[in-house]
C-alpha atoms as an extended CHARMM CRD file, in Angstrom:
* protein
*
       181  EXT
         1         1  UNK       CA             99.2260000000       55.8820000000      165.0110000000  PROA      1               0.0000000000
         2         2  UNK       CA             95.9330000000       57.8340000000      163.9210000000  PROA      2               0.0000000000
         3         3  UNK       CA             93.1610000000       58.0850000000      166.5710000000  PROA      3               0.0000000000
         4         4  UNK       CA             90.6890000000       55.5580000000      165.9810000000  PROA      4               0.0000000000
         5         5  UNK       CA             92.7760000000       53.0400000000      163.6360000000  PROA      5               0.0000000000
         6         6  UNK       CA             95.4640000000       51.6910000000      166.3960000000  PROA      6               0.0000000000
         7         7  UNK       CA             93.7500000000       47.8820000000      165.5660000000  PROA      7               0.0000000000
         8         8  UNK       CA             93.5020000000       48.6830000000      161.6320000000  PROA      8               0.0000000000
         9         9  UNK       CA             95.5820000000       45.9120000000      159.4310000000  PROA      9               0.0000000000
        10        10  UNK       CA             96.2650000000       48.5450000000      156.8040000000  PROA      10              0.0000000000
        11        11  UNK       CA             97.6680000000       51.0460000000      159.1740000000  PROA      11              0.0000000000
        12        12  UNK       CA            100.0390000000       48.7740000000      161.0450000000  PROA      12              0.0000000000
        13        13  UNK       CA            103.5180000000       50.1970000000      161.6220000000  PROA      13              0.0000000000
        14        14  UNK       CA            102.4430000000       53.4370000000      159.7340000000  PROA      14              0.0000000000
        15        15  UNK       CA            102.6840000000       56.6290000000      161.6580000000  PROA      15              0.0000000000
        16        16  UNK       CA            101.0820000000       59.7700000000      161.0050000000  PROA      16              0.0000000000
        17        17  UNK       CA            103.9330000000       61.0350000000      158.3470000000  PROA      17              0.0000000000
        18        18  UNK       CA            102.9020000000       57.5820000000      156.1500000000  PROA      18              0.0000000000
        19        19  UNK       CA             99.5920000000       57.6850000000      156.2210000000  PROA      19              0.0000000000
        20        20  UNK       CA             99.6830000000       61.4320000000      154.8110000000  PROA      20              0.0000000000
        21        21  UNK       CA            102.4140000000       60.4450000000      152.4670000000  PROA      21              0.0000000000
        22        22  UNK       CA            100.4400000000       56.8200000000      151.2910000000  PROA      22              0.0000000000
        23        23  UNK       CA             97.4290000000       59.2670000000      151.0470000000  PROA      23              0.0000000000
        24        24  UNK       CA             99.9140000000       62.0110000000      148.9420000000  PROA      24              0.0000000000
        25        25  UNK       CA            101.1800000000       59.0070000000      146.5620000000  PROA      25              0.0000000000
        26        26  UNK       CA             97.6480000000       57.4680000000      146.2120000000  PROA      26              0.0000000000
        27        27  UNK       CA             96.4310000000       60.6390000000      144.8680000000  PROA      27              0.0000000000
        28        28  UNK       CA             99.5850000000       60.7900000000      142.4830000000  PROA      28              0.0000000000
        29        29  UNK       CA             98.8710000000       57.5140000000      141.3320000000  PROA      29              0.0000000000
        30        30  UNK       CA             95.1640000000       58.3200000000      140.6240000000  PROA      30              0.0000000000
        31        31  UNK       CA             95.7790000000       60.8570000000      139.0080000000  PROA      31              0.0000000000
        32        32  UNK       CA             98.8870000000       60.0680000000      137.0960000000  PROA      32              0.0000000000
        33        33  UNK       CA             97.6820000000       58.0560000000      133.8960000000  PROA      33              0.0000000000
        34        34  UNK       CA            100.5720000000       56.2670000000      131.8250000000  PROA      34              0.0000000000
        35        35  UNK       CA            101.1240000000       57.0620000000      128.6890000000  PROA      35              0.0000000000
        36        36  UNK       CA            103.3970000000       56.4870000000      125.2810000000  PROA      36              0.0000000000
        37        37  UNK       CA            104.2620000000       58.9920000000      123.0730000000  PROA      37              0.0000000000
        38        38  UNK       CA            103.2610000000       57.9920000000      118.9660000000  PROA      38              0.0000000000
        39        39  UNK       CA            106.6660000000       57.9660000000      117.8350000000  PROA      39              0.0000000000
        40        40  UNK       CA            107.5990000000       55.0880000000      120.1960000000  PROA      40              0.0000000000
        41        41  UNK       CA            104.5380000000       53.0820000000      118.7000000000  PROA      41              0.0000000000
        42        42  UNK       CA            105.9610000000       54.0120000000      114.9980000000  PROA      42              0.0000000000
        43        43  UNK       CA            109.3790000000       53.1610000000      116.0690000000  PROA      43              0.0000000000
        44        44  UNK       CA            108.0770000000       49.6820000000      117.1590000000  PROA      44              0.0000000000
        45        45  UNK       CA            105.3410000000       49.1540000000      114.5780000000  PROA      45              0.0000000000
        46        46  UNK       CA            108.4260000000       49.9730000000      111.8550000000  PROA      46              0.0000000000
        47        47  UNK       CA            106.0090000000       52.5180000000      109.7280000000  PROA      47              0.0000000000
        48        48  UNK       CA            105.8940000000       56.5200000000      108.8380000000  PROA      48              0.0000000000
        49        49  UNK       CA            105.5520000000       58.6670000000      111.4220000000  PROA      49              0.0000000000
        50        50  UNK       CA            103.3800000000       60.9700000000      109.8790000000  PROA      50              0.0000000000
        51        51  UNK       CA            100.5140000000       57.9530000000      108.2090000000  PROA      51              0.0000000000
        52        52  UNK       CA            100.3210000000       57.8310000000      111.9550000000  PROA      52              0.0000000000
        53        53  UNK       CA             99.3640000000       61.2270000000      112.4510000000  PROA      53              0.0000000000
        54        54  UNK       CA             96.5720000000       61.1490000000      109.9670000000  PROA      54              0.0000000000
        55        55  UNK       CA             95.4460000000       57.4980000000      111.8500000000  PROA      55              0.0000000000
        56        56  UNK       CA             95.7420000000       59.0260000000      115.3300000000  PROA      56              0.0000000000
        57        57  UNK       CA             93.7380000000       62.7000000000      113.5030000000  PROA      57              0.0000000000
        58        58  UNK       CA             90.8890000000       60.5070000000      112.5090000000  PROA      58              0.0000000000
        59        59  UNK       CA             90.3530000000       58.0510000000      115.3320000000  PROA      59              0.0000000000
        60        60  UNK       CA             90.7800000000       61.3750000000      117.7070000000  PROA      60              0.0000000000
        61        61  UNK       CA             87.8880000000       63.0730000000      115.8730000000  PROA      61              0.0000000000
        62        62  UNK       CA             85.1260000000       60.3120000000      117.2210000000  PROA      62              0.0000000000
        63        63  UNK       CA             84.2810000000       60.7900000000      120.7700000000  PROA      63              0.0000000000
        64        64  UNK       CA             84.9570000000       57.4660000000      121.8090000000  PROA      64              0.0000000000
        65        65  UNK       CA             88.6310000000       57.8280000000      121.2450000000  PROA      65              0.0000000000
        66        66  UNK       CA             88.7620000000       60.5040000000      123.7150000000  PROA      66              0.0000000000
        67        67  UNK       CA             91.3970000000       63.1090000000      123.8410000000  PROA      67              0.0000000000
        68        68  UNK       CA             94.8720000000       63.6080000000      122.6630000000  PROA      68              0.0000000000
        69        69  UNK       CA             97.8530000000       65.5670000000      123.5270000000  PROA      69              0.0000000000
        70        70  UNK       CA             99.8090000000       67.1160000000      121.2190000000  PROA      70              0.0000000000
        71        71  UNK       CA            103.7410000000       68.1460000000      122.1260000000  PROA      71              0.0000000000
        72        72  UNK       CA            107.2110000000       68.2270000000      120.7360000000  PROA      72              0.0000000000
        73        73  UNK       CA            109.0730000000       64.7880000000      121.0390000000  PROA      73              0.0000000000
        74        74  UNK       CA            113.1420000000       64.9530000000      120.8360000000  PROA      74              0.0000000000
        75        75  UNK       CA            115.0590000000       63.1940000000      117.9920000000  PROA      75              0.0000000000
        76        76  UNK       CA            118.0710000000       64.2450000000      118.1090000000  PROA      76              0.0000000000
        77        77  UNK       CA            120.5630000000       62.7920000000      114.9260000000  PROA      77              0.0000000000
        78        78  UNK       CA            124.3920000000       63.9950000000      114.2350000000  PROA      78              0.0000000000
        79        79  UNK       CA            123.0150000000       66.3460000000      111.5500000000  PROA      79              0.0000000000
        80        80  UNK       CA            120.6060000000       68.1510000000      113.5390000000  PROA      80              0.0000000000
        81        81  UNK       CA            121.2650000000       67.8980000000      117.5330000000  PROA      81              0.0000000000
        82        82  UNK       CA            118.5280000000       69.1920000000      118.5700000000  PROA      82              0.0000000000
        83        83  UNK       CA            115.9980000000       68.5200000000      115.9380000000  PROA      83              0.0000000000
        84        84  UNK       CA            112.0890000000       67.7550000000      117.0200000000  PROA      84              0.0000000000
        85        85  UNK       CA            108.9100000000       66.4820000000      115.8450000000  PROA      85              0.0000000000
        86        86  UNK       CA            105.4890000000       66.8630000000      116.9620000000  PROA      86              0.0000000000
        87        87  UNK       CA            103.7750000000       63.4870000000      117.8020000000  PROA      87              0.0000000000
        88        88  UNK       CA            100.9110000000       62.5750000000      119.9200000000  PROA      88              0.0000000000
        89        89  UNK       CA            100.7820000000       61.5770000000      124.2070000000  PROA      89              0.0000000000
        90        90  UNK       CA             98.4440000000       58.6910000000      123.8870000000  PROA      90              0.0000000000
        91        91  UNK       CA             97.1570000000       55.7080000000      126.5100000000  PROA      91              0.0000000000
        92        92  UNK       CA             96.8620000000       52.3770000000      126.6300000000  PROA      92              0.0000000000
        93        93  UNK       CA             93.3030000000       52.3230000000      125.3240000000  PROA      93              0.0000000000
        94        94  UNK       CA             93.9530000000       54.7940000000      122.2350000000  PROA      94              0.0000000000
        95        95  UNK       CA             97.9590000000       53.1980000000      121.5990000000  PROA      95              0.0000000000
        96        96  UNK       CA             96.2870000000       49.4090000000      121.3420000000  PROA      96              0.0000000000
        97        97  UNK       CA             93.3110000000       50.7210000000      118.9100000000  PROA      97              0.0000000000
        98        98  UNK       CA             95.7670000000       53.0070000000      116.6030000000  PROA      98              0.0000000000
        99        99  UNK       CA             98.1890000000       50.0710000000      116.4550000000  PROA      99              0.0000000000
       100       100  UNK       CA             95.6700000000       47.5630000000      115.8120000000  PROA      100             0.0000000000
       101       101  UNK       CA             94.9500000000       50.6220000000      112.5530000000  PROA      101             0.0000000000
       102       102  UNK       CA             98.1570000000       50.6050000000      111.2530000000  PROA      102             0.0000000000
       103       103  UNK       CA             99.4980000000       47.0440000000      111.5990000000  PROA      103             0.0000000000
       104       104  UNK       CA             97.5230000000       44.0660000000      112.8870000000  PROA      104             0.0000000000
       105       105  UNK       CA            100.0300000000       41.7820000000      112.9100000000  PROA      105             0.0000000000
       106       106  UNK       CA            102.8410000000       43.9590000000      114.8810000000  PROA      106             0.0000000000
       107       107  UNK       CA             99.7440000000       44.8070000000      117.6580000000  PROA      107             0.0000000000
       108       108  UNK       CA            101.4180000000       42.6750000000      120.1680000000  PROA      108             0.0000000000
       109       109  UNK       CA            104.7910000000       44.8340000000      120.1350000000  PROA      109             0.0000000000
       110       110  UNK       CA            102.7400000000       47.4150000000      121.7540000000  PROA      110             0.0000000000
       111       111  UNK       CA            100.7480000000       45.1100000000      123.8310000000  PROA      111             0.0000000000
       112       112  UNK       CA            104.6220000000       43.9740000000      124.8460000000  PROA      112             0.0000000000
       113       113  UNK       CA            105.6250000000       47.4490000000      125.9200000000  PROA      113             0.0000000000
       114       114  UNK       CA            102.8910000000       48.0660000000      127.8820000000  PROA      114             0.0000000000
       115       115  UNK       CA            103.3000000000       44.8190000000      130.2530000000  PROA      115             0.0000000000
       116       116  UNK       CA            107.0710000000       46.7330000000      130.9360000000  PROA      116             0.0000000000
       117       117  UNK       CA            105.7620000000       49.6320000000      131.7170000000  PROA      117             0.0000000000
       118       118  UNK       CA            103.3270000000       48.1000000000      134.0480000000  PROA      118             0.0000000000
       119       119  UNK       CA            105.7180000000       45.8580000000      135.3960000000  PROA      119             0.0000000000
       120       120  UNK       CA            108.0430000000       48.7630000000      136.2210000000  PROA      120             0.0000000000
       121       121  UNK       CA            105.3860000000       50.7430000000      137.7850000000  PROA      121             0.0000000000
       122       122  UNK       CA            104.6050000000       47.8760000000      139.6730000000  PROA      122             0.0000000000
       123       123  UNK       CA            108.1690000000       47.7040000000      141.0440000000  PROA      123             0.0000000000
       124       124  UNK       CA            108.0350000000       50.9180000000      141.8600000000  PROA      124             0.0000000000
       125       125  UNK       CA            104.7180000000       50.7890000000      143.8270000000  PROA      125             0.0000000000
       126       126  UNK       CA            106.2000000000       47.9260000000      145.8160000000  PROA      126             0.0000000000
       127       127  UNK       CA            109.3950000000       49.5270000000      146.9070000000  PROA      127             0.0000000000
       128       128  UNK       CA            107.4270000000       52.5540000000      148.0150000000  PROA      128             0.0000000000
       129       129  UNK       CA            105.1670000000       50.0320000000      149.6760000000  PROA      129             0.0000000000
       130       130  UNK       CA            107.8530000000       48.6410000000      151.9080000000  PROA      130             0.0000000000
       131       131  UNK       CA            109.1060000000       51.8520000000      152.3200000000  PROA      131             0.0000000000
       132       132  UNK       CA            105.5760000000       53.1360000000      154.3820000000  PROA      132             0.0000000000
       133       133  UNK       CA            105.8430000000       49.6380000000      156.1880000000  PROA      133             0.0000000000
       134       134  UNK       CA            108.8160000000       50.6690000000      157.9610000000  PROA      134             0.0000000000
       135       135  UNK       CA            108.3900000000       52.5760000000      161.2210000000  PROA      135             0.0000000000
       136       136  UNK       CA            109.8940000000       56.2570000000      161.2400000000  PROA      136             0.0000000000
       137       137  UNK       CA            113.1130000000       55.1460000000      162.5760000000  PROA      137             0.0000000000
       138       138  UNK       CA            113.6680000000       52.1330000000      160.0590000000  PROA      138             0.0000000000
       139       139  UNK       CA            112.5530000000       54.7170000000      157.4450000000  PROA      139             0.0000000000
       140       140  UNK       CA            115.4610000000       56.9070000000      158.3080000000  PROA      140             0.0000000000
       141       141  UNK       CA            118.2040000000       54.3390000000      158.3950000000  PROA      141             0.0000000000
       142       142  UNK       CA            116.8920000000       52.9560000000      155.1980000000  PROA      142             0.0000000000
       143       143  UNK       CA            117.3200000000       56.3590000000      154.1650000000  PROA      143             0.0000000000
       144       144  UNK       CA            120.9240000000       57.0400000000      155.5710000000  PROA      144             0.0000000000
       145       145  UNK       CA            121.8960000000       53.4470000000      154.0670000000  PROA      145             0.0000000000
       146       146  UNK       CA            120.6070000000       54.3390000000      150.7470000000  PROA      146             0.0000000000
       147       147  UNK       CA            122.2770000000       57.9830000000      150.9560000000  PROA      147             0.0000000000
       148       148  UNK       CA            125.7800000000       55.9470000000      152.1840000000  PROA      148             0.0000000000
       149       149  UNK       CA            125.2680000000       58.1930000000      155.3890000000  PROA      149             0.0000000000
       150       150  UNK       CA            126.4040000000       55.2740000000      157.3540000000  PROA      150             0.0000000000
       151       151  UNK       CA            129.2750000000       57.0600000000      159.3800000000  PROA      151             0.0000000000
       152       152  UNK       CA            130.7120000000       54.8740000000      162.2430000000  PROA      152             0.0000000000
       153       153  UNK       CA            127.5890000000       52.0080000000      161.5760000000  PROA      153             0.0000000000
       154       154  UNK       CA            129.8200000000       48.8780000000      160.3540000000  PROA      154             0.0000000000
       155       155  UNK       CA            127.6210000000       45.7820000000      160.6870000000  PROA      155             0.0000000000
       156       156  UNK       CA            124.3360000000       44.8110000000      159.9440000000  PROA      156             0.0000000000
       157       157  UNK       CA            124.1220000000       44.0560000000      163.8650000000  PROA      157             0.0000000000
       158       158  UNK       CA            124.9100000000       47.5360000000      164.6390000000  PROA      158             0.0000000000
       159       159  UNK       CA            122.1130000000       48.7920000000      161.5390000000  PROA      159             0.0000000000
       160       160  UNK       CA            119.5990000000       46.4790000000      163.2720000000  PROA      160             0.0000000000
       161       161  UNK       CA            119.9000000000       47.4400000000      166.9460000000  PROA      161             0.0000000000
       162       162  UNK       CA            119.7990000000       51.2630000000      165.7040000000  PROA      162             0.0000000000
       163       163  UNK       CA            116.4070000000       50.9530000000      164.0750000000  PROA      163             0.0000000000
       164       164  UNK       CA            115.5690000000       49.2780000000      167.7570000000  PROA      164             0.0000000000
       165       165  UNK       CA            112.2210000000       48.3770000000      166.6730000000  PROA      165             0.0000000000
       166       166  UNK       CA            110.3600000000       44.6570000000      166.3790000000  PROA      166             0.0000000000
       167       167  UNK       CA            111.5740000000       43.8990000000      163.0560000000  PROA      167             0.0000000000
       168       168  UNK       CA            113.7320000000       40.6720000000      162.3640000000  PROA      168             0.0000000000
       169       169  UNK       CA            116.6950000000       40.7690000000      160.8430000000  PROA      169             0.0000000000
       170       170  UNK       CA            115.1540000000       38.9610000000      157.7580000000  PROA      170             0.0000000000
       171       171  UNK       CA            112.3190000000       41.7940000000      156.9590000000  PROA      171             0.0000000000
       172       172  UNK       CA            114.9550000000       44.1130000000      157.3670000000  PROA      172             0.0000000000
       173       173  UNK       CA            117.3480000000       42.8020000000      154.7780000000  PROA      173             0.0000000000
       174       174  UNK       CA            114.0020000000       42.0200000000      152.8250000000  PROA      174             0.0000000000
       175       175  UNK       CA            112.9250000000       45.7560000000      153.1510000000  PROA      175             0.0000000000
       176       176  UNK       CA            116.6860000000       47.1190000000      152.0480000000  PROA      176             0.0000000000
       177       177  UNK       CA            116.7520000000       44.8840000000      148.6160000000  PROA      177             0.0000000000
       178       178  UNK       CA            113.6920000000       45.8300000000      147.7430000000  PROA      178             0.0000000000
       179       179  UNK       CA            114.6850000000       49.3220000000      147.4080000000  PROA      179             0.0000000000
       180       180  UNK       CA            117.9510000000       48.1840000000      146.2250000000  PROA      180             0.0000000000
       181       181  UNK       CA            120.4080000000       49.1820000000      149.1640000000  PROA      181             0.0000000000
């Protein structure tokens, strides 16, 4: 436990590793802005690829829209394997306002996709939540479990008294199916 938090509620059953690895992730997160590539939008919105171009070239030349990324997306057919197009890395701000440009009524596909993207991202968060809760030695049979490392461990008695920690055996079996072992 770090010096000077031993009666914090947000550092319970974190040791030093998961605080510097919740710090680590926190800083991924931050940084990490989701995005969807043009192409996707087109594919949903069902219209030309390349009207969106121009739409996404003259909403990106206002500085409101803020800035794009160009790069090479895959689209791969049986003709041509490895064939490519360039297309724009936009986010949820700038995806929303050039689908709201080139069809108005399809909008909410987009607004669709982006509530599963959250909600995966969300998922993810959690697991990696529950995965800080667990002490160091909970972490690592979590781990081994995951891994199938489980050697001569045969029951979920024997996992439990291995971790020998407080936890029950209900946040235990709560903690492995969140991250799906």
């Amino acid at each position: 436990m770090l010096k000077g938090f031993e009666n914090s509620p947000c550092l319970n059953n974190i040791d030093l590793y998961g605080f510097f690895y919740a710090s680590y992730k926190m800083k991924d997160l931050i940084i990490n802005d989701q995005t969807m590539a043009l192409k996707e939008i087109t594919d949903l919105l069902d219209v030309r690829h390349n009207d969106a171009m121009v739409v996404v070239e003259k909403l990106s030349s206002t500085a409101q829209f803020g800035r794009t990324t160009k790069f090479s997306y895959p689209t791969p057919s049986a003709l041509q394997p490895n064939a490519e197009i360039t297309t724009y890395l936009l986010t949820k701000r700038q995806s929303i306002a050039v689908s709201a440009r080139l069809n108005t009524e399809l909008l909410l596909r987009i607004i669709d996709r982006w509530q599963q993207l959250e909600a995966q991202f969300t998922l993810q968060l959690q697991q990696e939540i529950t995965q800080l809760k667990l002490t160091k030695p909970e972490r690592k049979m979590t781990t081994k479990l995951k891994n199938r490392e489980v050697g001569d461990m045969l029951t979920a008695t024997q996992l439990l008294k291995e971790c020998r920690s407080s936890i029950t055996p209900q946040e235990f079996f709560a903690a492995t199916d969140a991250m799906g072992v």
